[in-house]
Backbone as JSON Lines, residues from 0, in Angstrom:
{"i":0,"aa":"X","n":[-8.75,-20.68,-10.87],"ca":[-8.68,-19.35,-10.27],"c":[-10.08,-18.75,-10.21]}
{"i":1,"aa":"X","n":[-10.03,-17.89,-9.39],"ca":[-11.98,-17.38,-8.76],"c":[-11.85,-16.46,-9.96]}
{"i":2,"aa":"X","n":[-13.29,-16.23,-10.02],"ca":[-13.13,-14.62,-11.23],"c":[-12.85,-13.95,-10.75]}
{"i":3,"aa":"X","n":[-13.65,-13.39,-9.68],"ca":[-12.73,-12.12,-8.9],"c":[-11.31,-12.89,-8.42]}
{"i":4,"aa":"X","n":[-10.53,-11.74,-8.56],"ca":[-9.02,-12.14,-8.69],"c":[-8.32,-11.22,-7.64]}
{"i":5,"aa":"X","n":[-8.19,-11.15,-6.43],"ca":[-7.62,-10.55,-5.34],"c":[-6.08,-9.93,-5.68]}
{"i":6,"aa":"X","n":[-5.18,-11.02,-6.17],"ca":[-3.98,-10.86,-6.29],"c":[-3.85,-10.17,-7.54]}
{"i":7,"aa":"X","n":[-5.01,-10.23,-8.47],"ca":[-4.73,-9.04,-9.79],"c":[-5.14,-8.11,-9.39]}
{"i":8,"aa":"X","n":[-5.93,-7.92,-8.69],"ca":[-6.44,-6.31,-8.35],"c":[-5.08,-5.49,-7.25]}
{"i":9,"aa":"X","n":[-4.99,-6.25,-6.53],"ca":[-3.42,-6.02,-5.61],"c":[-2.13,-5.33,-6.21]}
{"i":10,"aa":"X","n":[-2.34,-6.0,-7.43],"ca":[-0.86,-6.2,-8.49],"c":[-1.51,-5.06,-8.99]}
{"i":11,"aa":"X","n":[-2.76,-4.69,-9.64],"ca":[-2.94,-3.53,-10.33],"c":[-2.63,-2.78,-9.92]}
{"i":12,"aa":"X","n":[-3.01,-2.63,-8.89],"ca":[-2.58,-1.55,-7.47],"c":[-0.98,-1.14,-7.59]}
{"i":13,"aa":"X","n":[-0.23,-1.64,-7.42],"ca":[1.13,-2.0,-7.2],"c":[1.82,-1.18,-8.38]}
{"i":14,"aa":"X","n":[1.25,-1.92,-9.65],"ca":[1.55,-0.94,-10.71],"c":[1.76,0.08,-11.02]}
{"i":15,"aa":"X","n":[0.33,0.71,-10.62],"ca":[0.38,2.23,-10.54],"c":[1.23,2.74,-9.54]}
{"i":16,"aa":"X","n":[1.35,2.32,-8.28],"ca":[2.41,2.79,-7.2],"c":[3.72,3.25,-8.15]}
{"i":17,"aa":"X","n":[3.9,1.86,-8.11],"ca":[5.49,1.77,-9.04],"c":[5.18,2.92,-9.99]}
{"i":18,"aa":"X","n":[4.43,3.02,-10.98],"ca":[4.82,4.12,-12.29],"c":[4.46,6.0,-11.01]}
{"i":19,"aa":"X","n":[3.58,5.96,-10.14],"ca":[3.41,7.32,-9.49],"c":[4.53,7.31,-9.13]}
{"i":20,"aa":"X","n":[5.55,6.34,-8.24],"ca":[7.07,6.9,-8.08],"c":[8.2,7.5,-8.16]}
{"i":21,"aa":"X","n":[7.57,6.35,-10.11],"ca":[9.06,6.71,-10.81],"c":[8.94,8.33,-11.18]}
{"i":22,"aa":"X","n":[7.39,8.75,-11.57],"ca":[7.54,9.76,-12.03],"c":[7.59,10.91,-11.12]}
{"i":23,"aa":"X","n":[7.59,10.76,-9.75],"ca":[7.71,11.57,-8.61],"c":[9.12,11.6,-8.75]}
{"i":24,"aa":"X","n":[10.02,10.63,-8.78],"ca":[11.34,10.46,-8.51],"c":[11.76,11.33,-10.24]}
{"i":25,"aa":"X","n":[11.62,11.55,-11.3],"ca":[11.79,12.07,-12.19],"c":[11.35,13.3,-12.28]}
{"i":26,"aa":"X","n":[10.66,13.54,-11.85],"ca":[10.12,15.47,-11.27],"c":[11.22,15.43,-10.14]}
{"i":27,"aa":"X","n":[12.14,16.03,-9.89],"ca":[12.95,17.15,-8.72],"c":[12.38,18.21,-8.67]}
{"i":28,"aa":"X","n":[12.45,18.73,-6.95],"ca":[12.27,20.13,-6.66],"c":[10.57,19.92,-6.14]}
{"i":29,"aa":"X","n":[10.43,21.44,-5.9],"ca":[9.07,21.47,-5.44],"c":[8.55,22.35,-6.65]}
{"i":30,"aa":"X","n":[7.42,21.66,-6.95],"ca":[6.05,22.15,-8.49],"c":[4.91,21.81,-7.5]}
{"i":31,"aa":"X","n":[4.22,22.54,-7.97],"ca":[2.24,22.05,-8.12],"c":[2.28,20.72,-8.63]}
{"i":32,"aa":"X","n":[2.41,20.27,-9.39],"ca":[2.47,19.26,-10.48],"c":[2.86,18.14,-9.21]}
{"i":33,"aa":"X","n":[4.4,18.35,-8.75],"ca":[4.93,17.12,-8.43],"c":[4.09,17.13,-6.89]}
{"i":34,"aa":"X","n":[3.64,18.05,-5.93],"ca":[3.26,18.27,-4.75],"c":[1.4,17.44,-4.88]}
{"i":35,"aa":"X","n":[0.95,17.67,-5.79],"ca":[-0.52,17.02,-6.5],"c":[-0.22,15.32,-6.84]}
{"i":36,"aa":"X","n":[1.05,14.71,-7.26],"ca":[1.11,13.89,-7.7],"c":[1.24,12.81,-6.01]}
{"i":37,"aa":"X","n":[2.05,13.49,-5.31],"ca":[2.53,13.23,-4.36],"c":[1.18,12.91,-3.61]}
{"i":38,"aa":"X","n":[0.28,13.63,-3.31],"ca":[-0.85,13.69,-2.8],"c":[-1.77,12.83,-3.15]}
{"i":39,"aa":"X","n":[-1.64,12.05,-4.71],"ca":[-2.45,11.27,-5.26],"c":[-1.66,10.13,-4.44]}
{"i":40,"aa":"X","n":[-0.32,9.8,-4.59],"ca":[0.16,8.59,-4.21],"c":[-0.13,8.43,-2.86]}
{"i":41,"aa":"X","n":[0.22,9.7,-1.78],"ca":[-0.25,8.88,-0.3],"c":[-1.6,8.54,-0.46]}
{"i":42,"aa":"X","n":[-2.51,8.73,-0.96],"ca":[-4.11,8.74,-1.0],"c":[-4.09,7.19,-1.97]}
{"i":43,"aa":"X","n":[-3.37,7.17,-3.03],"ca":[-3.75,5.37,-3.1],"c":[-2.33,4.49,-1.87]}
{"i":44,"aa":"X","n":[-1.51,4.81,-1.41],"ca":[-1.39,3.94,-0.59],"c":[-2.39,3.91,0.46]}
{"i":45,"aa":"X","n":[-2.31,4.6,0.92],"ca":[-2.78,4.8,2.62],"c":[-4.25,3.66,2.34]}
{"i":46,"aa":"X","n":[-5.24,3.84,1.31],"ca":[-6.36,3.3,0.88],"c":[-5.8,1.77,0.49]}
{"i":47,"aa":"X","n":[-4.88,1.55,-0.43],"ca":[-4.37,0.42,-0.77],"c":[-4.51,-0.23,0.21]}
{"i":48,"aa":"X","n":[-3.62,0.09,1.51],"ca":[-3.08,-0.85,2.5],"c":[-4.05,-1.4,3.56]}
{"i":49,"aa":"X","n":[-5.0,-0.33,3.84],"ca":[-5.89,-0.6,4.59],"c":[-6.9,-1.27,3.99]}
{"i":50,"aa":"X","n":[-7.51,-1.43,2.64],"ca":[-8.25,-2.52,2.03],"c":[-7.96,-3.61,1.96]}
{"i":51,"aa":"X","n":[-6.2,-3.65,1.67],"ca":[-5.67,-4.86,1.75],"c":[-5.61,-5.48,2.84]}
{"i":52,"aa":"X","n":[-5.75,-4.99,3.83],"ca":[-5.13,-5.27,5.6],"c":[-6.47,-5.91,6.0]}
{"i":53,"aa":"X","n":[-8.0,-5.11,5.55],"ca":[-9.07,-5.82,5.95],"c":[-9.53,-6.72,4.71]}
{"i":54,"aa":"X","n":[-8.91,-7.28,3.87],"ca":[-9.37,-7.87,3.27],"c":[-8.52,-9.29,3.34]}
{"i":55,"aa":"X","n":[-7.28,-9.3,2.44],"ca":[-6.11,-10.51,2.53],"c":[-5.49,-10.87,3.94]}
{"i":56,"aa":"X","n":[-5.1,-9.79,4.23],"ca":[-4.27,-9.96,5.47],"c":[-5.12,-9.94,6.83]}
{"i":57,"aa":"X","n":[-6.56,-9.8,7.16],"ca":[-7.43,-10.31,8.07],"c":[-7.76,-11.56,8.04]}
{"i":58,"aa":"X","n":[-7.7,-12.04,6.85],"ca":[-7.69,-13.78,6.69],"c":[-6.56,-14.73,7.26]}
{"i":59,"aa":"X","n":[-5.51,-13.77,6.29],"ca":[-4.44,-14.64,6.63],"c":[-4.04,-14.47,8.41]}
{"i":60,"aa":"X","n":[-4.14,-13.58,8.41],"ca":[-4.18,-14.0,10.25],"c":[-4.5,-14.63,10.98]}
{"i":61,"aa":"X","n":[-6.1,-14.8,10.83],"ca":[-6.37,-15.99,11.48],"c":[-6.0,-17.5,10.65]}
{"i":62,"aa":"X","n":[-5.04,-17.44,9.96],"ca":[-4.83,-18.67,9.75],"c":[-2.87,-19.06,9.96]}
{"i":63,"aa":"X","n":[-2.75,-20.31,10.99],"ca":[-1.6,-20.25,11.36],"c":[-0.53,-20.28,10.68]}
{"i":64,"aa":"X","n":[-1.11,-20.88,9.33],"ca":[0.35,-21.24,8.52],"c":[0.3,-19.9,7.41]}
{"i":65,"aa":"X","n":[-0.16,-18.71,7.49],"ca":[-0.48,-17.92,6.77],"c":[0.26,-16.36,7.81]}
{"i":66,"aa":"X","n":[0.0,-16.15,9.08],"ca":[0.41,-15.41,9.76],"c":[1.21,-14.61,9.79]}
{"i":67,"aa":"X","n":[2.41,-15.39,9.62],"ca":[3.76,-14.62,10.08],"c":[3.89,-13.55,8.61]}
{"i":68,"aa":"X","n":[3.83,-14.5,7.67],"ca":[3.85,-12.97,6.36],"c":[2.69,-11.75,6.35]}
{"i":69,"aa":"X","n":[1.44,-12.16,6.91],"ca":[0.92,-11.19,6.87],"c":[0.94,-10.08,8.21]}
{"i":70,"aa":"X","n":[1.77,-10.75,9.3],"ca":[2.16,-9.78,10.21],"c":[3.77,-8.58,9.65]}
{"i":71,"aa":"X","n":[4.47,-9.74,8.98],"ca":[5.15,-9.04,8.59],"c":[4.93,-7.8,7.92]}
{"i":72,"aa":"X","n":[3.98,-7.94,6.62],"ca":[3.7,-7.15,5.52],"c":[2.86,-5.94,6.39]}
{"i":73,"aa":"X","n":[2.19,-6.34,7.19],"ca":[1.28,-4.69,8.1],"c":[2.67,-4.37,8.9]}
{"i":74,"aa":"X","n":[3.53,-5.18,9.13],"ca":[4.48,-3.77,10.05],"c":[5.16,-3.24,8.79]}
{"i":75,"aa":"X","n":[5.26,-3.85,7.6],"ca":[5.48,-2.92,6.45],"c":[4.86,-1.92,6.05]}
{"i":76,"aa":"X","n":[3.73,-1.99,6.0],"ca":[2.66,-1.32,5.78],"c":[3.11,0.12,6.41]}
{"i":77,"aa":"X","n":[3.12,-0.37,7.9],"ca":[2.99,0.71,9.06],"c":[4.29,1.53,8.82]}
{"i":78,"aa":"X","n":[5.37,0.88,8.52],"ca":[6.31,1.82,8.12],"c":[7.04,2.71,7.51]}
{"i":79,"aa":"X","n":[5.9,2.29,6.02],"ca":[5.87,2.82,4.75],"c":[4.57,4.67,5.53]}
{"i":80,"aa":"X","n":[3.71,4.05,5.6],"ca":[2.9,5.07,6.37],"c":[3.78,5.99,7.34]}
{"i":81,"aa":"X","n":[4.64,5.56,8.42],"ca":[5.65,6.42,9.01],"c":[6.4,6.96,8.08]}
{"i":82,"aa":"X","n":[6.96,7.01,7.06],"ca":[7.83,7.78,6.4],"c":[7.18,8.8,5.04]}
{"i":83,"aa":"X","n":[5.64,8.44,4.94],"ca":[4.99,9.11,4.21],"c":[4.61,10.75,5.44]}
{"i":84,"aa":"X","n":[4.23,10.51,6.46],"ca":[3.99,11.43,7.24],"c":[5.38,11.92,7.66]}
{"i":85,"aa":"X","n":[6.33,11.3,7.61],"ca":[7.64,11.88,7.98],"c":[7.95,13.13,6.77]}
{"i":86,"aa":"X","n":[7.67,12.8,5.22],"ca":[7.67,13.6,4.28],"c":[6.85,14.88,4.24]}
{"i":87,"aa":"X","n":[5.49,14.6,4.7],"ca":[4.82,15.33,5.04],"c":[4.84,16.37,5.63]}
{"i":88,"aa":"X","n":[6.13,16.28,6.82],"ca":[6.44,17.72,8.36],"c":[7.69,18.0,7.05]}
{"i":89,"aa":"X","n":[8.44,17.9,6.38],"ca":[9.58,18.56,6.17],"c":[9.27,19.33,4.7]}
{"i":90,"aa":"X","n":[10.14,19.99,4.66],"ca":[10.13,21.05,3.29],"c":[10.14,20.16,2.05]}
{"i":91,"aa":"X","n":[9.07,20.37,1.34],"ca":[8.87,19.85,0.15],"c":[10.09,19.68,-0.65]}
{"i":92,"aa":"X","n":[10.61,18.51,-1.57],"ca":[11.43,19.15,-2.45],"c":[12.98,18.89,-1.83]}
{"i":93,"aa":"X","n":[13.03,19.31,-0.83],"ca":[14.38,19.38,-0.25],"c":[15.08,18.79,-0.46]}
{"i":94,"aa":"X","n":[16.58,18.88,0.01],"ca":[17.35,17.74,-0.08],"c":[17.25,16.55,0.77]}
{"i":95,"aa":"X","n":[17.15,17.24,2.01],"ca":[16.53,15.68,2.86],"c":[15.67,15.47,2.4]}
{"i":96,"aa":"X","n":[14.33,16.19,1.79],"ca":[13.0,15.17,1.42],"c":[13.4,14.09,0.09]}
{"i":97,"aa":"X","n":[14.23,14.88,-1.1],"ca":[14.57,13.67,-1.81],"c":[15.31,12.42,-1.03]}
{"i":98,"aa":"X","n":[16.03,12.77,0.27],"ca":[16.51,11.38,0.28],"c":[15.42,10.54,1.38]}
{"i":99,"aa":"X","n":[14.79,10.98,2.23],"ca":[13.6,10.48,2.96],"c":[12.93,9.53,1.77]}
{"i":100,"aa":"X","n":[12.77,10.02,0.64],"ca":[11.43,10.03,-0.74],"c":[12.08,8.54,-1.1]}
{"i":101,"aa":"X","n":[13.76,8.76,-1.22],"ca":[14.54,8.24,-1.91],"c":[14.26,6.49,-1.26]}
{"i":102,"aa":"X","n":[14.1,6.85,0.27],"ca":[14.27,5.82,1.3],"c":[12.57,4.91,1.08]}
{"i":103,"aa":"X","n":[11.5,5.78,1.05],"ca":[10.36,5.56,1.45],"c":[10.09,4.64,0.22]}
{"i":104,"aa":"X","n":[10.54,5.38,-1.08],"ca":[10.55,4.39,-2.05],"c":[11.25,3.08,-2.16]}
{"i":105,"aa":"X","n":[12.39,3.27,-2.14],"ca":[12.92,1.93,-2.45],"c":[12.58,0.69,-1.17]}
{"i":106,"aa":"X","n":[12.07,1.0,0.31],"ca":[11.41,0.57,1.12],"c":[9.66,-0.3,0.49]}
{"i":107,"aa":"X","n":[9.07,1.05,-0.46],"ca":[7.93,0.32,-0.65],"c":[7.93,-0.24,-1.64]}
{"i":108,"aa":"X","n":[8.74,-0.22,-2.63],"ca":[8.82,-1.33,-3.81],"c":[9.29,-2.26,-3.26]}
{"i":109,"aa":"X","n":[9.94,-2.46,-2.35],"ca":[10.7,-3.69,-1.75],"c":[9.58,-4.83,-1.51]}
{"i":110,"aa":"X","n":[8.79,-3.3,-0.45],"ca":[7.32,-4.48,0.22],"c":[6.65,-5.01,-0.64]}
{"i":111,"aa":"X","n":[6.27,-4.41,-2.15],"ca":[5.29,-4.48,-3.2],"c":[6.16,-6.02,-3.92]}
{"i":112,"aa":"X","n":[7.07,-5.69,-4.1],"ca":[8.18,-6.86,-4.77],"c":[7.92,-8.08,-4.09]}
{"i":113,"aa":"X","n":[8.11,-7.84,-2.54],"ca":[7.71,-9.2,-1.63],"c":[6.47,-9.99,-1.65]}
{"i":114,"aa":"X","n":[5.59,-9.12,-1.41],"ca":[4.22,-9.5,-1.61],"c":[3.84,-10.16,-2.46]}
{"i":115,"aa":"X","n":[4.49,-9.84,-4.11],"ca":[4.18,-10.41,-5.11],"c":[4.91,-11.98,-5.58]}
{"i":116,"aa":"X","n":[5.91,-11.46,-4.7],"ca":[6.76,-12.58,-5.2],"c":[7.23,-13.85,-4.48]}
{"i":117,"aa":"X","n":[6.59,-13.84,-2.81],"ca":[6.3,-14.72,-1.67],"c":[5.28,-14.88,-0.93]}
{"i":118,"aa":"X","n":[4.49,-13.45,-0.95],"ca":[3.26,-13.72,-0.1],"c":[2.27,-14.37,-0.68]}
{"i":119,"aa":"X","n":[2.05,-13.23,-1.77],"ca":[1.01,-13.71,-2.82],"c":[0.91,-15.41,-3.34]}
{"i":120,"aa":"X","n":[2.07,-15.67,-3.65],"ca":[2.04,-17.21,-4.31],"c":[1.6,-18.18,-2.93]}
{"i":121,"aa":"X","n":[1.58,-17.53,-1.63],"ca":[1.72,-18.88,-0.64],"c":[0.29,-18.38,-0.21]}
{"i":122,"aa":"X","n":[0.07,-17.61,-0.16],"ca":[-1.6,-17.29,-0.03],"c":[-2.51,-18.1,-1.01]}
{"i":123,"aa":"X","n":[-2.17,-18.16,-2.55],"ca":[-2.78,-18.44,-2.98],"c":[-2.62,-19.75,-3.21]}
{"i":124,"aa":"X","n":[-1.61,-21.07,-2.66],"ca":[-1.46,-21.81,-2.58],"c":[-2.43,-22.21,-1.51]}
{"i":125,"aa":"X","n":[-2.73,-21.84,-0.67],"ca":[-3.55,-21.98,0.42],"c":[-4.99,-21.96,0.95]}
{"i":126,"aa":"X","n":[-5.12,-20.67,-0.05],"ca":[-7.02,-20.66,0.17],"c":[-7.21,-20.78,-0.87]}
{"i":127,"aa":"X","n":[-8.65,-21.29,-0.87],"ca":[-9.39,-21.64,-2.06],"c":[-9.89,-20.7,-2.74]}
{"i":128,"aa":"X","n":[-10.44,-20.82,-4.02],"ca":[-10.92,-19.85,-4.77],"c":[-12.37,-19.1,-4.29]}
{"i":129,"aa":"X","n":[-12.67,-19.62,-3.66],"ca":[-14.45,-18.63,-3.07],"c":[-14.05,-18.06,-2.06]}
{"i":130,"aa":"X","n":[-13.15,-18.36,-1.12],"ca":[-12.24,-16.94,-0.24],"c":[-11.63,-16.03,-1.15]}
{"i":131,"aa":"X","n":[-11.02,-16.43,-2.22],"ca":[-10.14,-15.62,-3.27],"c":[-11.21,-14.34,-3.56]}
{"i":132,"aa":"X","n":[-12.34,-15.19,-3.66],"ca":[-13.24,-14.55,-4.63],"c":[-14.47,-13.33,-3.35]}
{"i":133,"aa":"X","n":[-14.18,-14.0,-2.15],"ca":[-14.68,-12.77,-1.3],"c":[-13.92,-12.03,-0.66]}
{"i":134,"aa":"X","n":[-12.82,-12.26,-0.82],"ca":[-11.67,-10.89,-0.4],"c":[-11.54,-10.08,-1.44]}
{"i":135,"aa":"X","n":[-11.64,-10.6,-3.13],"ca":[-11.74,-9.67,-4.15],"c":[-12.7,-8.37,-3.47]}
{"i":136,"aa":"X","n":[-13.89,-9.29,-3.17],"ca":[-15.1,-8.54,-3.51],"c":[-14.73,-7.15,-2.5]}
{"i":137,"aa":"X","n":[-14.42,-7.82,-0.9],"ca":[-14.11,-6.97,0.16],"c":[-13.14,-5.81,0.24]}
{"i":138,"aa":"X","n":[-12.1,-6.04,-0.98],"ca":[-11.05,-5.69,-0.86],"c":[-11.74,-4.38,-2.38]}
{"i":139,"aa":"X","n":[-12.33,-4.3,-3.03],"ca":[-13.33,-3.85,-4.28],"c":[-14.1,-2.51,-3.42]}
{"i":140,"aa":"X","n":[-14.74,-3.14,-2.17],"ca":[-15.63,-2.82,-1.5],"c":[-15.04,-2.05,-0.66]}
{"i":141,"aa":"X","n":[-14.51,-2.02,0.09],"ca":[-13.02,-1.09,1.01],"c":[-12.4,-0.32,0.63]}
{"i":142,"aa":"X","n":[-11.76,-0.25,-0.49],"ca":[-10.92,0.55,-1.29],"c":[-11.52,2.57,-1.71]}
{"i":143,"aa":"X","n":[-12.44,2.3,-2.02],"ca":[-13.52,3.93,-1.78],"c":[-13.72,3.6,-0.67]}
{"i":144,"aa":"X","n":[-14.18,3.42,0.17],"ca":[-14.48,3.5,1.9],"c":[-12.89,4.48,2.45]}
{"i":145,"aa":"X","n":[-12.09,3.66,2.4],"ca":[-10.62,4.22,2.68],"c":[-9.84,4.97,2.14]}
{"i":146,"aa":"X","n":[-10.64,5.28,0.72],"ca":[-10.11,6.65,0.1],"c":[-10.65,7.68,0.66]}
{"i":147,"aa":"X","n":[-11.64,7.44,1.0],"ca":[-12.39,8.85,1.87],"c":[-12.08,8.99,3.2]}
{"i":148,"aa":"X","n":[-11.43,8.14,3.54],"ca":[-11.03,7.95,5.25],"c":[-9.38,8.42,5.62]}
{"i":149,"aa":"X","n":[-8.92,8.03,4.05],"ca":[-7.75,8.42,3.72],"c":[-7.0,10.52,3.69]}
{"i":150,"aa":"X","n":[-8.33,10.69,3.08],"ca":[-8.04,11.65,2.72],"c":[-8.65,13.36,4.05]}
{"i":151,"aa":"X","n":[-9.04,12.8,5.02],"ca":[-9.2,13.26,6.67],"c":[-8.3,12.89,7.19]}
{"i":152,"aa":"X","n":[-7.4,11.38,6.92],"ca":[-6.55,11.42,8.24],"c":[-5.03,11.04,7.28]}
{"i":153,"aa":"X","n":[-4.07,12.22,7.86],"ca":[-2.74,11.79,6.96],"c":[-2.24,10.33,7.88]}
{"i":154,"aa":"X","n":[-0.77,10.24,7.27],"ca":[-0.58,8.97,7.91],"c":[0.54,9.47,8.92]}
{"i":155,"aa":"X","n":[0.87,8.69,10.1],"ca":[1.65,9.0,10.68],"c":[1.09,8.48,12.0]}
{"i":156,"aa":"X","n":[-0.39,8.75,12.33],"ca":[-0.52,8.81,13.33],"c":[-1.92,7.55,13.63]}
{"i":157,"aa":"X","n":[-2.75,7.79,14.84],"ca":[-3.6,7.24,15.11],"c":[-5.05,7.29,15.0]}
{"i":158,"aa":"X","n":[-5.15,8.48,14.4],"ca":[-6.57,9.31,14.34],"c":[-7.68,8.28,13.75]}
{"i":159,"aa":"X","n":[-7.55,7.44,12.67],"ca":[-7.93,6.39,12.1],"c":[-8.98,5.55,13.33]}
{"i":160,"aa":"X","n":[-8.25,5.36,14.05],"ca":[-8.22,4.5,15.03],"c":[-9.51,4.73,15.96]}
């Protein structure tokens, strides 16, 4: 395995998602507290995905036997992002926003679950460790780039672009 470690830094990532969730999903209602927490989580996805997208999943694209999961996982991506901006237009808190929240979550643990548990292993069956080890770096390197890029453009839309 490369030292830099792509799929641990990914998974670290992932982690924290998962625990910002649960504890979003354990705060009900609208607080400061839970509206701040909320704000931290679109700000590491939105950054997550797009480091990941130019880092793992720009590789795996151009490679044929690698493709189809990483096309899959960006229209995941993209959809997880649609329902974060969908949360975004409606009343904090609400009852539809818990069940939107309810949806967006169990949607992105799904993707996070997949990744870890099919993409990841066939990726890393595949490339070698000095790609491993410069997508770490890229993916290291991207991650503040897209927190700041993150935090000008909500998700939902194209502005990015």
């Amino acid at each position: 395995m490369a030292q830099a470690d792509i799929y641990a830094d990914l998974k670290r990532d992932h982690d924290k998602q998962r625990d910002m969730l649960k504890r979003l999903d354990d705060e009900k209602g609208d607080s400061a507290g839970r509206r701040e927490l909320f704000e931290a989580f679109r700000l590491e996805v939105q950054s997550h995905a797009a480091a990941e997208e130019e880092s793992l999943y720009a590789t795996m694209l151009g490679r044929p036997d690698l493709r189809d999961d990483a096309r899959h996982s960006v229209a995941e991506h993209k959809e997880v992002d649609d329902l974060i901006g969908e949360l975004l237009d409606m009343e904090f808190g609400s009852e539809a926003w818990e069940q939107k929240f309810a949806h967006m979550r169990h949607r992105y643990e799904h993707h996070i679950d997949e990744e870890e548990e099919e993409m990841f292993p066939a990726a890393e069956e595949k490339l070698d460790d000095a790609t491993e080890e410069r997508l770490a770096d890229t993916y290291e390197e991207r991650k503040p780039a897209e927190l700041e890029l993150a935090r000008d453009n909500p998700p939902g839309g194209d502005e990015r672009e």
